[in-house]
C-alpha positions in Angstrom: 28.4 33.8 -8.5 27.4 31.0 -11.0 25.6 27.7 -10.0 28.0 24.8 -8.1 28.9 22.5 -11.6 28.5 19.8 -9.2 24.9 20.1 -8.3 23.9 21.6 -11.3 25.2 18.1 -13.2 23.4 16.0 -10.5 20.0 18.4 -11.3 20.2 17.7 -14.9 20.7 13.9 -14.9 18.0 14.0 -12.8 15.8 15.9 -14.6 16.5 13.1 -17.7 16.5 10.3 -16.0 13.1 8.9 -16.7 13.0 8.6 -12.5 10.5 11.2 -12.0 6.5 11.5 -13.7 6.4 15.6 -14.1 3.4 17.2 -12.4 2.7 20.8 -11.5 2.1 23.4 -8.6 3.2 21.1 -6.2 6.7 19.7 -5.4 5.3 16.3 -4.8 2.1 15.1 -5.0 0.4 11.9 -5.9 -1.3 11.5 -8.8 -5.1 9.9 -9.6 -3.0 6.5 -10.5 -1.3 6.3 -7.2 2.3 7.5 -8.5 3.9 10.3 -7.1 4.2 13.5 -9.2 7.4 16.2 -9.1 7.9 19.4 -10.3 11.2 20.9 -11.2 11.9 22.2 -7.7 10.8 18.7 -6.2 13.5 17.4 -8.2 16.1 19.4 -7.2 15.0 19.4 -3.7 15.2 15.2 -4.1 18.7 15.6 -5.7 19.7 17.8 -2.4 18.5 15.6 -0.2 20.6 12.2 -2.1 23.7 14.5 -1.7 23.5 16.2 1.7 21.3 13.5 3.6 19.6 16.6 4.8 15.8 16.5 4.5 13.4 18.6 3.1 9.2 19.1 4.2 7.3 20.8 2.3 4.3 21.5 5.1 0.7 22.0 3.4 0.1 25.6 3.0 3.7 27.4 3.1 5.0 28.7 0.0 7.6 25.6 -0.2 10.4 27.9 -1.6 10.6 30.2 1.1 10.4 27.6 3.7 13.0 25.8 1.9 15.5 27.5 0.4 18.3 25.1 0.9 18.0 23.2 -2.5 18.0 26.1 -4.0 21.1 27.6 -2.6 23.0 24.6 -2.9 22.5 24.8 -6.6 23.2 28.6 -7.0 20.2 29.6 -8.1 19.0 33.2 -7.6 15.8 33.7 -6.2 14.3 34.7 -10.0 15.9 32.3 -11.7 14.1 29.4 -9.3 11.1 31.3 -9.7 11.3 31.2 -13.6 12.2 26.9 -13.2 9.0 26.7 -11.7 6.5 28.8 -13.8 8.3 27.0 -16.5 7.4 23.9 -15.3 3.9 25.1 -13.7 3.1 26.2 -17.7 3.9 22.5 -19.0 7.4 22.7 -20.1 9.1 19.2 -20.4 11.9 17.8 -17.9 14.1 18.2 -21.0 13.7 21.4 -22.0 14.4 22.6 -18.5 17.2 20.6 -18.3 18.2 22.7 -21.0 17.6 25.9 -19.4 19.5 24.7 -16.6 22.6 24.0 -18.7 22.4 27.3 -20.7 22.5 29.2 -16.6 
């Protein structure tokens, strides 16, 4: 299937933009300094809500990707290859480097 070229450009920008400080195991959260903290999939679930209006909770104590699967879906991601974005970011990989990754899908 391939992801939507679309989406997948919108990801990337995003993911270089400088608009989002890169945190881990959560898709937002705020940090110690009072900023707010994404991971990959918060990114892409920010960059799915700009483009479809739709939003997107992520209610404490769900597993976030099965209770939203829409940004996922929207960018063609198979179910591994999302899970693979986000131990990839969970491990410390930069922004960059998974845009990268993204490109290379």
């Amino acid at each position: 299937m391939g992801l939507d070229t679309h989406a997948q450009q919108l990801f990337v920008e995003a993911l270089r933009s400088g608009r989002y400080r890169q945190g881990t195991n959560a898709e937002w959260q705020q940090g110690l300094d009072g900023q707010v903290l994404h991971c990959a999939y918060g990114v892409l679930a920010d960059c799915y809500q700009r483009e479809t209006g739709q939003q997107v909770f992520f209610p404490l104590g769900t597993d976030a990707m099965a209770v939203n699967d829409e940004p996922r879906q929207w960018l063609g991601l198979t179910t591994d290859q999302l899970g693979e974005l986000v131990n990839r970011n969970d491990a410390g990989e930069s922004f960059e480097s998974l845009a990268r990754w993204v490109e290379g899908l």
